[in-house]
VOPARO-285615 format. One record per residue (C-alpha): residue number from 1; residue in three letters; x, y, z. Coordinates in Angstrom, 2 decimals. Each point is the difference from the previous one (the first is absolute). Last residue first. Example, Ala and Ser with C-alpha at 12.3 -4.5 7.8 and 13.67 -1.06 7.14 Angstrom:
<atoms>
{nr 2	rest ser	xx 13.67	yy -1.06	zz 7.14}
{nr 1	rest ala	xx -1.37	yy -3.44	zz 0.66}
</atoms>
This chain:
<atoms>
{nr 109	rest unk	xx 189.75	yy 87.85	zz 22.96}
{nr 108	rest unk	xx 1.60	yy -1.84	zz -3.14}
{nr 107	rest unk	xx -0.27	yy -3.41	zz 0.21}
{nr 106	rest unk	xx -3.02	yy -0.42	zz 2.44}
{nr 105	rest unk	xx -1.92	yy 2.45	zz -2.41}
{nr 104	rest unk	xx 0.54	yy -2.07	zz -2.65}
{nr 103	rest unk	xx -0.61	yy -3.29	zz 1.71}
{nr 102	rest unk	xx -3.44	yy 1.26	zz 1.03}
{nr 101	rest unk	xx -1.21	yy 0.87	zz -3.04}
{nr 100	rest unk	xx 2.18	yy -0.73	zz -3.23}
{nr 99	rest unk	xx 2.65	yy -1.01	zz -1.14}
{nr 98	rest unk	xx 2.01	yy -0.03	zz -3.34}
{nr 97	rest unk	xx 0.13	yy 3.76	zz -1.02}
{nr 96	rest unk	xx 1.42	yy 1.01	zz 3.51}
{nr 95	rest unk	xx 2.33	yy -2.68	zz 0.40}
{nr 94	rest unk	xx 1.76	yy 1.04	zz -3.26}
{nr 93	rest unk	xx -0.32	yy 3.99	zz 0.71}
{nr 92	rest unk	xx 1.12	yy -0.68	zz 2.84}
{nr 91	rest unk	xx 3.17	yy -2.33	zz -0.69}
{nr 90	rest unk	xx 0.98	yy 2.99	zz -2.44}
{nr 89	rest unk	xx 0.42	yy -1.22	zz -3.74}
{nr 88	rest unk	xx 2.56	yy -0.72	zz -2.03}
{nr 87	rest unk	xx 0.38	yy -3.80	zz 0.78}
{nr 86	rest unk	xx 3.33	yy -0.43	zz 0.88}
{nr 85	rest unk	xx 0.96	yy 3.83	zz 1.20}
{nr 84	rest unk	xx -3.26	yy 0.37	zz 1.93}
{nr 83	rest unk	xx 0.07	yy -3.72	zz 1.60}
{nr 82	rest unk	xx 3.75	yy 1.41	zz 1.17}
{nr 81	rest unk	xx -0.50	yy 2.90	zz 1.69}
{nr 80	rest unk	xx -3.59	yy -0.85	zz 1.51}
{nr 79	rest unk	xx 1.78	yy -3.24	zz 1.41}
{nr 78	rest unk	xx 2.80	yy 1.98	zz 1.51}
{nr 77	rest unk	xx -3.18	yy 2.49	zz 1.25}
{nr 76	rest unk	xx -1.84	yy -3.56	zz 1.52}
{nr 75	rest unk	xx 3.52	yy -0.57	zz 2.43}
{nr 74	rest unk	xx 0.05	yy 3.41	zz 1.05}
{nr 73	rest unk	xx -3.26	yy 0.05	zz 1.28}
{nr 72	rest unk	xx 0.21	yy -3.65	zz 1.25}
{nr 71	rest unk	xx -1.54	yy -2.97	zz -2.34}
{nr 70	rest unk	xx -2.88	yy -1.82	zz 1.94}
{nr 69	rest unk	xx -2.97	yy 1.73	zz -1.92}
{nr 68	rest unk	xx 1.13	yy 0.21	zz -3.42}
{nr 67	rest unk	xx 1.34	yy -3.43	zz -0.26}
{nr 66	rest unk	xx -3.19	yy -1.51	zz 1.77}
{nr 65	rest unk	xx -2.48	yy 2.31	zz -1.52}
{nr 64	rest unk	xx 1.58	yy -0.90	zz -3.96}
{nr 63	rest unk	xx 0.26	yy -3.88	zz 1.03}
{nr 62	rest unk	xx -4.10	yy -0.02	zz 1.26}
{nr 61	rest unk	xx -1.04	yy 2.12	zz -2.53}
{nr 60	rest unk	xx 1.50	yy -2.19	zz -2.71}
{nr 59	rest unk	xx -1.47	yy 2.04	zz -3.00}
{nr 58	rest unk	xx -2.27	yy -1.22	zz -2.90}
{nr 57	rest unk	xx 0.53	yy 0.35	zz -3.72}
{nr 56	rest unk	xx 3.57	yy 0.52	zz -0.76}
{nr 55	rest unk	xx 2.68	yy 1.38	zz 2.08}
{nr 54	rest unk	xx -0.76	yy 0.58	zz 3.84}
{nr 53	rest unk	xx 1.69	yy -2.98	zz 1.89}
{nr 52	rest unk	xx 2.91	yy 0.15	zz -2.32}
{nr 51	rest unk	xx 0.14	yy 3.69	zz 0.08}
{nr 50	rest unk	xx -0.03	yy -0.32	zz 4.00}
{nr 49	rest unk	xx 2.57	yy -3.11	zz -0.10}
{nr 48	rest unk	xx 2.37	yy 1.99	zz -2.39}
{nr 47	rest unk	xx -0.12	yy 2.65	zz 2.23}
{nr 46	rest unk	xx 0.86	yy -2.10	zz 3.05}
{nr 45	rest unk	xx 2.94	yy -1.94	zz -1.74}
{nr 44	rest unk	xx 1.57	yy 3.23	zz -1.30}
{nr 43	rest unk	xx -0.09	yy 1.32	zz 3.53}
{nr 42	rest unk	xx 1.71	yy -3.31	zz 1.48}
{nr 41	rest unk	xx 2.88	yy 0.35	zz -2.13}
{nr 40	rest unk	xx 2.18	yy -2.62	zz 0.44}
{nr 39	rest unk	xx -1.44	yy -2.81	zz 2.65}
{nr 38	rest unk	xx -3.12	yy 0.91	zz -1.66}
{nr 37	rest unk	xx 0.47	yy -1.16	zz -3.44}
{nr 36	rest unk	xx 2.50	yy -3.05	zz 0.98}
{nr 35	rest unk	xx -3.32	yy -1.21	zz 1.96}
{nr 34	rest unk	xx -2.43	yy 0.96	zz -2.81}
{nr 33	rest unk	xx 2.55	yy -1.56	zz -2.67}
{nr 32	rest unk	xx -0.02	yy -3.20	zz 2.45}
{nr 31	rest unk	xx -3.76	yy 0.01	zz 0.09}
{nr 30	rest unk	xx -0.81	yy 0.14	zz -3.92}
{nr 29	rest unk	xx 3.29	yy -2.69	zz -0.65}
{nr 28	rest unk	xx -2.03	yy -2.80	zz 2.67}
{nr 27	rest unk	xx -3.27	yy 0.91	zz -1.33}
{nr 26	rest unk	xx 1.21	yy -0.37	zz -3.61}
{nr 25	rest unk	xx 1.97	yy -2.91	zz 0.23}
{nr 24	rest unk	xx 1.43	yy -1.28	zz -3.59}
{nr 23	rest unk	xx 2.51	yy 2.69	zz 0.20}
{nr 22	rest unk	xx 0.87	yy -0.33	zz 3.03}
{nr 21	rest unk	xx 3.66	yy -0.32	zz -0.10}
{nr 20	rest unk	xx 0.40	yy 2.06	zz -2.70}
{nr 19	rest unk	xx -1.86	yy 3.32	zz 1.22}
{nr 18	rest unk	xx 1.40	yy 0.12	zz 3.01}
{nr 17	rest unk	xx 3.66	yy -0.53	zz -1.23}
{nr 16	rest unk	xx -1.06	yy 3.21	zz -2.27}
{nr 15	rest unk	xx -1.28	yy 1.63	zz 3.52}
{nr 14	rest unk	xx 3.46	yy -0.67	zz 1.45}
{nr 13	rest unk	xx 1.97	yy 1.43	zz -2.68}
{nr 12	rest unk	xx 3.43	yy -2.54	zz -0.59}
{nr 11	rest unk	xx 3.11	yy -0.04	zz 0.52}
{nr 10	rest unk	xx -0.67	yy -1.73	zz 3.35}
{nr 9	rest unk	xx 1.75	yy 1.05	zz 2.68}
{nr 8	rest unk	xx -0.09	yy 4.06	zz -0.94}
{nr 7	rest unk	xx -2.98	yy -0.51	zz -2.11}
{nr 6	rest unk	xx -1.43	yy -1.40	zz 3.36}
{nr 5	rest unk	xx 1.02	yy 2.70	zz 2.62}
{nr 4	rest unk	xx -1.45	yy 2.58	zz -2.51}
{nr 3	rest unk	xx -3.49	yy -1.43	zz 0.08}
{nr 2	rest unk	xx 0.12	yy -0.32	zz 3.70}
{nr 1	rest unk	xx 1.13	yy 3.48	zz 0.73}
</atoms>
């Protein structure tokens, strides 16, 4: 792995180094973390980005059909597995309460 590749160069954790070398650059430090994110668990980084696009007032349609929608069988029930033990709460039940119309049904034919 990546992460452990560093430390083992480095001394150091690569997403601390992250964090202090862009400190003062938000976009920059927001995409490497997504990078690092998905390079090393991919799952975590899709149900993150479907709570993310789904918390709050308003939902992300567009990022919730396109993560849903081009993710594999086995692929979406790793990302089931894992949004349910982060957020304690089935993906369904989750996409189901935020959309509506169309997009629900789309989702979960």
């Amino acid at each position: 792995k990546l992460q452990e590749k560093y430390y083992e160069t480095e001394g150091v954790e690569l997403d601390s180094e992250l964090e202090r070398v862009t400190y003062y650059y938000k976009y920059l430090k927001d995409g490497l973390v997504s990078l690092l994110t998905v390079s090393s668990d991919f799952y975590y980084y899709c149900a993150h980005e479907l709570h993310d696009a789904m918390e709050g007032v308003g939902t992300d349609e567009e990022a919730v059909t396109r993560i849903i929608a081009t993710r594999a069988d086995k692929d979406l029930g790793n990302i089931k597995e894992v949004f349910s033990d982060a957020f304690g709460e089935t993906l369904r039940s989750f996409v189901q309460g935020d959309t509506s119309g169309d997009t629900k049904k789309f989702l979960w034919r």
